[in-house]
Rosetta silent file (secondary structure, phi, psi, omega in degrees, C-alpha in Angstrom):
SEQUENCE: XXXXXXXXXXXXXXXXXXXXXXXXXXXXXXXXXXXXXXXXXXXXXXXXXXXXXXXXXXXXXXXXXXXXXXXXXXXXXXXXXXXXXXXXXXXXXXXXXXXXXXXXXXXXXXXXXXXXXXXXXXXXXXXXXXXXXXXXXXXXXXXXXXXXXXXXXXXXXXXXXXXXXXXXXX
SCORE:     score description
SCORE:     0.000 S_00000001
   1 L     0.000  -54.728  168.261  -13.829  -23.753   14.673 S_00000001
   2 H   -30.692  -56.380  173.181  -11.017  -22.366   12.725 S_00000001
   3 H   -53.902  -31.044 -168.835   -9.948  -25.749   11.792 S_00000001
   4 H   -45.709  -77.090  175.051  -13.488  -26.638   10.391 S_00000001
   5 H   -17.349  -77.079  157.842  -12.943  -23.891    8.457 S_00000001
   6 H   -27.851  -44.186 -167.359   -9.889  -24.459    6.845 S_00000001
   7 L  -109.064   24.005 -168.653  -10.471  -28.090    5.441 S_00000001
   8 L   -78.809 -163.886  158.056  -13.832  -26.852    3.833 S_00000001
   9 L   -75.983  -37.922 -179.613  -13.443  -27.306   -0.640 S_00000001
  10 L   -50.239  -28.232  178.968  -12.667  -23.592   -0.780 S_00000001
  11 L   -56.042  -71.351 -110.490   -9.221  -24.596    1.137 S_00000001
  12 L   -95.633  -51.848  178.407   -8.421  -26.443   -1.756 S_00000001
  13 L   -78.951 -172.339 -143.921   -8.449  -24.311   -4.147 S_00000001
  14 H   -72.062    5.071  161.457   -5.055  -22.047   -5.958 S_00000001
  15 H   -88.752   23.411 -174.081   -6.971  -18.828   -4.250 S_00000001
  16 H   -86.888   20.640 -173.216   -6.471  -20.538   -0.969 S_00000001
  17 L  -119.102   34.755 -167.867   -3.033  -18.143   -1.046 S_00000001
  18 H   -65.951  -61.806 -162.441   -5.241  -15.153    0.106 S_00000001
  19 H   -70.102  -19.435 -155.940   -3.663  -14.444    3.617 S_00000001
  20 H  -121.004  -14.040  163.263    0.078  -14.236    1.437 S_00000001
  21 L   -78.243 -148.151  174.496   -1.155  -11.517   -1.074 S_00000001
  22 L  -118.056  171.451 -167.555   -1.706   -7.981   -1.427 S_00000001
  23 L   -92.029  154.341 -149.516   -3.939   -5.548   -0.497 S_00000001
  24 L   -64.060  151.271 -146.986   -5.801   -4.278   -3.689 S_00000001
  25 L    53.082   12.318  172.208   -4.010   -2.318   -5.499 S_00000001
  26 L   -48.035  -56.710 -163.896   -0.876   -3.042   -3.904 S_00000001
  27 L   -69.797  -29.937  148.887    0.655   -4.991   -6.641 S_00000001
  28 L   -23.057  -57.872 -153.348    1.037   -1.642   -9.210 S_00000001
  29 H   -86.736  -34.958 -176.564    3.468   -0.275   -7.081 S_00000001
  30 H   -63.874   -5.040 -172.136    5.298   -3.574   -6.437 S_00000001
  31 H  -118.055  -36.555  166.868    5.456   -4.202  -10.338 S_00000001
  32 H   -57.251  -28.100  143.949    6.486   -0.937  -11.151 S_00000001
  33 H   -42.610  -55.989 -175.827    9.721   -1.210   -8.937 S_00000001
  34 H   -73.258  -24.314 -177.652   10.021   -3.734  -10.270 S_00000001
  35 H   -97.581   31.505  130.722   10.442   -2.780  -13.692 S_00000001
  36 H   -47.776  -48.630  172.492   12.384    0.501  -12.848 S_00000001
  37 H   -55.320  -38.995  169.548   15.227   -1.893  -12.257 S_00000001
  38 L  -169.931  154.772  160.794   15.016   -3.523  -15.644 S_00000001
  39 L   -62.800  173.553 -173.081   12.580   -4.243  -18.350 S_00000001
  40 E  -173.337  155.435 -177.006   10.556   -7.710  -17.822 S_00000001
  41 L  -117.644  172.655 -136.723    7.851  -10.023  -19.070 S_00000001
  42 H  -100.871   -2.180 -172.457    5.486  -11.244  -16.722 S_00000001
  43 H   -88.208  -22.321 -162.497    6.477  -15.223  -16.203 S_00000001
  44 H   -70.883  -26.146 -173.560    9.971  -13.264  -14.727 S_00000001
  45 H   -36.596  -64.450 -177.817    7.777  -10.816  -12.960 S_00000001
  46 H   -39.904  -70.478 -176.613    5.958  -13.831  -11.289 S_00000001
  47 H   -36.225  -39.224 -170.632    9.317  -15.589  -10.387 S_00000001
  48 H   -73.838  -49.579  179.668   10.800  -12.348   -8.892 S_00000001
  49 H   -31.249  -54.751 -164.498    7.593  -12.196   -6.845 S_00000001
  50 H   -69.688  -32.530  169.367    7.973  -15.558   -5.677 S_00000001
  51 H   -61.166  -61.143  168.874   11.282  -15.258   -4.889 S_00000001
  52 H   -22.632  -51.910  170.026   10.963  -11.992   -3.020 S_00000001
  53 H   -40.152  -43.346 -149.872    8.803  -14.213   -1.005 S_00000001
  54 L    41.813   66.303  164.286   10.580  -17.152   -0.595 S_00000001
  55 L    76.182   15.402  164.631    7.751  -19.295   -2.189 S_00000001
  56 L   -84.035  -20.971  176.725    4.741  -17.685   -0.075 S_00000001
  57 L  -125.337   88.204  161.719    3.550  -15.687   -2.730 S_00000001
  58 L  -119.771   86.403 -145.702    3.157  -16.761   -6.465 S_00000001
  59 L   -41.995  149.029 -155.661    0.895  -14.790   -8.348 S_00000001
  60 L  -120.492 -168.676  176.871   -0.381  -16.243  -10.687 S_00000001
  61 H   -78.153    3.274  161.228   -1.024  -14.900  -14.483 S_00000001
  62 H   -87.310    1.106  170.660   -4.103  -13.921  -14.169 S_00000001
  63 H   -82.083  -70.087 -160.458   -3.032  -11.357  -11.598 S_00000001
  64 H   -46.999  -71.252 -169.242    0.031  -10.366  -13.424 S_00000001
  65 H   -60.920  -43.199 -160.162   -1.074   -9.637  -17.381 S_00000001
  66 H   -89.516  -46.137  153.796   -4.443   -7.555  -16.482 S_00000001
  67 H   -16.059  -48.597  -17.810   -2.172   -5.781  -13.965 S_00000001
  68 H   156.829  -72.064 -175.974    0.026   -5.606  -16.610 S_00000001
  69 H   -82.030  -41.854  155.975   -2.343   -4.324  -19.248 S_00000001
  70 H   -41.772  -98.615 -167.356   -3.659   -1.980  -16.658 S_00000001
  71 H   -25.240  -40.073 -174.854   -0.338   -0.051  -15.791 S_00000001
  72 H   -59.267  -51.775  162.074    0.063   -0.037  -19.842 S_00000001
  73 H   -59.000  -61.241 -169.908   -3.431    1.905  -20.186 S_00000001
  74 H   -87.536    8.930  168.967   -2.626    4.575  -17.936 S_00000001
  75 H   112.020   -1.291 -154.919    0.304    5.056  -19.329 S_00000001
  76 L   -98.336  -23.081 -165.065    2.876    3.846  -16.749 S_00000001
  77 E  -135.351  153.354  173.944    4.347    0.941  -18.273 S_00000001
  78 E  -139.384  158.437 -165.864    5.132    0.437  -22.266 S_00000001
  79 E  -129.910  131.340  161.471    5.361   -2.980  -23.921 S_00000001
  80 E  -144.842  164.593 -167.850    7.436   -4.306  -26.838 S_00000001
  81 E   -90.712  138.156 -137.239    7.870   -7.796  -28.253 S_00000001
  82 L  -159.652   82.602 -174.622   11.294   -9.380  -27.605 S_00000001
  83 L    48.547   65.287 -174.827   11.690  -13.205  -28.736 S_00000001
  84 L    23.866   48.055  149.607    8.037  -13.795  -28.943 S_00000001
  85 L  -150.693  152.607  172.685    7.276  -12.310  -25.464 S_00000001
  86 E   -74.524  132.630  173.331    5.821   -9.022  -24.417 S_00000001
  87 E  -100.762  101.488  151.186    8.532   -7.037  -22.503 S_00000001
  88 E   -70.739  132.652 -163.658    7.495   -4.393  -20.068 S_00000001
  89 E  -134.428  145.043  155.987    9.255   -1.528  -19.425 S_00000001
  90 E   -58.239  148.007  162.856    8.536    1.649  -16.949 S_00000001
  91 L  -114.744 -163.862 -169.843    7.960    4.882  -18.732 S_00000001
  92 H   -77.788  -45.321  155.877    8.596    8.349  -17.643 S_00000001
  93 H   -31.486  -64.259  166.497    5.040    8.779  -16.284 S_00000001
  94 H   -26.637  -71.491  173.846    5.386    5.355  -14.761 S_00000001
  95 H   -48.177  -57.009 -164.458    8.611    6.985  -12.628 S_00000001
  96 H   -78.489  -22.583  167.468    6.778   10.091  -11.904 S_00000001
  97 H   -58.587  -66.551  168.883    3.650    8.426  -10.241 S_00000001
  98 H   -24.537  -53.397 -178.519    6.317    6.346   -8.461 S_00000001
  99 H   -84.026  -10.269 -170.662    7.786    9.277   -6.979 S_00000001
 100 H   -92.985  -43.137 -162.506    4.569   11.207   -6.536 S_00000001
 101 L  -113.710   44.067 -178.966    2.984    8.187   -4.462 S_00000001
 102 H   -44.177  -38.054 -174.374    6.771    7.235   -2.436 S_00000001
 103 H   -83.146    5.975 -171.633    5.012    7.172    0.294 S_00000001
 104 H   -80.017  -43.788 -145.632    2.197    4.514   -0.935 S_00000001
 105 H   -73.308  -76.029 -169.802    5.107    2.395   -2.942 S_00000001
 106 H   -28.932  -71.679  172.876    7.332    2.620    0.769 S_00000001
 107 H   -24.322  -60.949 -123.754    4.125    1.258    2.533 S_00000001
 108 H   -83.468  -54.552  167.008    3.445   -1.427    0.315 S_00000001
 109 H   -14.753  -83.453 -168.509    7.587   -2.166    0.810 S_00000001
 110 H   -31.331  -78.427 -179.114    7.596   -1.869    4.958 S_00000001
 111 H   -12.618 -118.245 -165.901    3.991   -4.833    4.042 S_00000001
 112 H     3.719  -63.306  177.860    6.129   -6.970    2.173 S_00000001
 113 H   -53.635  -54.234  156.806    9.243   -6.867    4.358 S_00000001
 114 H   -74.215  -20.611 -167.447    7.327   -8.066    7.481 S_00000001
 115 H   -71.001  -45.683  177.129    5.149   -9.949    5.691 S_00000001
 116 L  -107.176   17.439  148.913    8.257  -12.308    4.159 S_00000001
 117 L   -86.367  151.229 -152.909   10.515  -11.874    6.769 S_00000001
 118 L  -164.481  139.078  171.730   11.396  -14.471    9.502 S_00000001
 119 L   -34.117  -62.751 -104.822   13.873  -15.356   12.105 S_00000001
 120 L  -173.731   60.149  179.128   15.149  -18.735   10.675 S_00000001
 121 H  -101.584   17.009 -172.404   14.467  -18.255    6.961 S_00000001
 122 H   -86.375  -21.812  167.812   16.560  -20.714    5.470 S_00000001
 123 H   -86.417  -20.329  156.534   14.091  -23.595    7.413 S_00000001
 124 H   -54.550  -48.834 -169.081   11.036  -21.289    6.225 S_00000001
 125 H   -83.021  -45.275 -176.686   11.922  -22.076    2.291 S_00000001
 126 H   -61.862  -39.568 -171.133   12.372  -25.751    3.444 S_00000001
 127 H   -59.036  -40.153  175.603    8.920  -25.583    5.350 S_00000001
 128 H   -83.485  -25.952  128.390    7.540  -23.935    2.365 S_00000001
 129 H     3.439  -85.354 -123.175    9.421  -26.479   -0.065 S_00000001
 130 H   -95.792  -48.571 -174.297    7.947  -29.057    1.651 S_00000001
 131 H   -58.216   -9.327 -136.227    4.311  -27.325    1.571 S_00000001
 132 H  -140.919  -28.333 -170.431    4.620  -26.606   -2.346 S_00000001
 133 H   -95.183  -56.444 -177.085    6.046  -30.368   -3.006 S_00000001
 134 H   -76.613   -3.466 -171.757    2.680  -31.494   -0.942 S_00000001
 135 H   -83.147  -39.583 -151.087    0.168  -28.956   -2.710 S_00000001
 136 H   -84.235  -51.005  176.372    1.995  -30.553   -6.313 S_00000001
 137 H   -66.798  -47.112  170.154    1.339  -34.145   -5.389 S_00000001
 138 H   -55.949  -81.806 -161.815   -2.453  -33.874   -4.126 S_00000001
 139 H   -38.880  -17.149 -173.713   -3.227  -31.752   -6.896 S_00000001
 140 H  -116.810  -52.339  175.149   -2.046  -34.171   -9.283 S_00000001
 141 H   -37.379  -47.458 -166.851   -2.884  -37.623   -7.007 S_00000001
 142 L   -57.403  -22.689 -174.635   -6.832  -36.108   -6.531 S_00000001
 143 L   -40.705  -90.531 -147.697   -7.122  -37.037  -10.722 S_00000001
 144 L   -66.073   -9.122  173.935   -6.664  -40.749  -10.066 S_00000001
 145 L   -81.215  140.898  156.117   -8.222  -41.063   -6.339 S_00000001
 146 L   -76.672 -161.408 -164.223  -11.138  -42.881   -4.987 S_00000001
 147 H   -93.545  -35.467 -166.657  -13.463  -41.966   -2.036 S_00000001
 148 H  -118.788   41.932  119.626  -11.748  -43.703    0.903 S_00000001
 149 H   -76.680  -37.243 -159.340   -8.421  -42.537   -0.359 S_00000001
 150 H   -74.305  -52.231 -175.800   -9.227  -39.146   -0.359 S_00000001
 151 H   -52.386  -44.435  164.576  -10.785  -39.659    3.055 S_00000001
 152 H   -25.959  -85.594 -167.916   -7.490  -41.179    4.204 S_00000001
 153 H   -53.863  -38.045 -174.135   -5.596  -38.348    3.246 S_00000001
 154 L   -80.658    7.160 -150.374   -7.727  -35.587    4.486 S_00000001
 155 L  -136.026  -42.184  179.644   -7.691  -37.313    7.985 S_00000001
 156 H   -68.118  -41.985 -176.870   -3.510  -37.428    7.508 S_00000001
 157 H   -82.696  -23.510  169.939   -4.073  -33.742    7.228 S_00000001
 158 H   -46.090  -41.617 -161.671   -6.325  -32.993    9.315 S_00000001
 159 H   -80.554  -55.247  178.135   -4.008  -34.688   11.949 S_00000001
 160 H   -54.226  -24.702  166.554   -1.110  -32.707   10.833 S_00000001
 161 H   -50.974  -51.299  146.410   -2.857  -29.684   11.382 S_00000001
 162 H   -34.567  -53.117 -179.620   -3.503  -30.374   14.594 S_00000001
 163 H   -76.013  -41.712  170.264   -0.033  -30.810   15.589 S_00000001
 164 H   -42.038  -64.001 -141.840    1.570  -28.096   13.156 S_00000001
 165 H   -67.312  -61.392 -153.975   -0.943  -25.563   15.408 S_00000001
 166 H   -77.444   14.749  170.297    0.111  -26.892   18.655 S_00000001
 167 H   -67.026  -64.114  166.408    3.927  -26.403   17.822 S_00000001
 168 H   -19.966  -38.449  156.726    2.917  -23.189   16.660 S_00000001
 169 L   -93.584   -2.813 -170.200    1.619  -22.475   19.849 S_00000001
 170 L   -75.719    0.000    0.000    4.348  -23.174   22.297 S_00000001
């Protein structure tokens, strides 16, 4: 049933990265760390994200900027232009929220920390590599495909799924 599930059109598309984000409002505190460490414009934000991660999470910019734009409205974050990109910076408000809601920002931290941590993570970034290499080719292959290619392919994955799960379960 699960499987069904999975391989519906909604699978396909870039919000199929649901299960690797955050819970709402989450991402505030996680962008506001970050830029207490240094200012930053939002393609590095994304990168540091992804990295943090090791490629399971990469937000994408429509996440980022109205985040972004947000924090800037209430005051938390200030923006100046820096080689034709906006530069974010924390402000002193920004810091004192931080510190008023340690224990929210620490949650969302602890999240994170199990969430992208793993035994064996240098074969996790190949596994995810490998998953990020195969999301890049379909997505670009599906232009230029016919009907009983497509079918092909959804039938190779289907079958890998199958197998991924029962490794997964042993």
């Amino acid at each position: 049933m699960f499987r069904e599930r999975i391989f519906d059109e909604e699978r396909f598309s870039r919000g199929s990265r649901r299960w690797a984000s955050f819970q709402k409002g989450d991402l505030k505190y996680v962008i506001l760390e970050l830029l207490k460490d240094k200012p930053r414009h939002g393609y590095d934000i994304i990168r540091e994200l992804e990295e943090q991660s090791y490629g399971f999470y990469k937000p994408s910019p429509g996440v980022i900027y109205p985040t972004l734009q947000m924090l800037e409205e209430m005051g938390y974050a200030s923006s100046n232009e820096r080689e034709g990109k906006k530069v974010y910076s924390i402000t002193e408000e920004g810091l004192t929220f931080l510190a008023n809601q340690s224990n929210v920002a620490d949650d969302v931290r602890k999240k994170m920390k199990r969430k992208w941590s793993f035994k064996s993570i240098g074969k996790m970034v190949m596994v995810m590599r490998e998953y990020h290499a195969l999301e890049h080719l379909l997505s670009y292959g599906f232009r230029s495909m016919d009907a009983d290619k497509a079918e092909q392919i959804r039938q190779i994955i289907s079958h890998a799924y199958q197998d991924i799960e029962l490794v997964l379960q042993e």
